[in-house]
N, C-alpha and C positions, 0 to 999 in steps of 0.2 A: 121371484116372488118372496115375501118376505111375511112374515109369519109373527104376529104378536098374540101375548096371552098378559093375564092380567096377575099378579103375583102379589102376595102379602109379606108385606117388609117387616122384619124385627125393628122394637121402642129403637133399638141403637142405632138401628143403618136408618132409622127414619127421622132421628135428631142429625144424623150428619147429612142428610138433603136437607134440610132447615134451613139448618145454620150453612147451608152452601158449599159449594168446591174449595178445598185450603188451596192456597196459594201457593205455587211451584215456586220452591225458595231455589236462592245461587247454590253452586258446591261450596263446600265449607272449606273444602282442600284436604290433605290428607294432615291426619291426627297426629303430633309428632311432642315428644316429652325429650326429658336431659335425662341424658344414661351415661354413669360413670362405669367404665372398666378398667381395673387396676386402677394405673393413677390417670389414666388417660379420662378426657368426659368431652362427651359428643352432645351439643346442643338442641340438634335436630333428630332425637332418632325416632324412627316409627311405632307409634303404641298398637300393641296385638288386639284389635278388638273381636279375640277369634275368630280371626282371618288367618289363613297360612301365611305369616311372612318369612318366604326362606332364602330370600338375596340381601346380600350387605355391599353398599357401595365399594366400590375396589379402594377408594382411597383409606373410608375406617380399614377397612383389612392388610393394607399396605401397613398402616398408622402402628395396629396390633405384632405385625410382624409373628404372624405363626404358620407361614409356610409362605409357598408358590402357590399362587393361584392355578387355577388348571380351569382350561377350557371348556363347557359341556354346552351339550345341544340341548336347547330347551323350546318343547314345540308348543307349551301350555301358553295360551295367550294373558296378557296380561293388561288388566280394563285399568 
């Protein structure tokens, strides 16, 4: 059984039933600028939009050449 009651909307949430549903836009894809390190410069790299970003393609880090990569187990999913 389902159960309704009658609710008073705030001026704002009551202009945005108005003016209707926005429109579910496409992905925009992920946000990406040009980063120089040293003399190296990487076209594609991912801007922090205070997001954790804490992987770096294996190839820039091959590129950098500042160690061995090393293996690690990572169980945090990634969307």
């Amino acid at each position: 059984m389902n159960d309704y009651e009658t609710v008073t909307l705030a001026q704002a949430t009551s202009d945005v039933f108005k003016n209707g549903v926005l429109k579910k836009m496409t992905d925009a894809g992920s946000f990406t600028v040009s980063c120089s390190i040293g003399d190296m410069d990487f076209c594609r790299a991912l801007c922090d939009l205070e997001a954790s970003i804490n992987l770096m393609p294996l190839s820039i880090f091959k590129k950098l050449r500042i160690g061995e990569a090393q293996p690690i187990k990572n169980d945090a999913p990634i969307c």
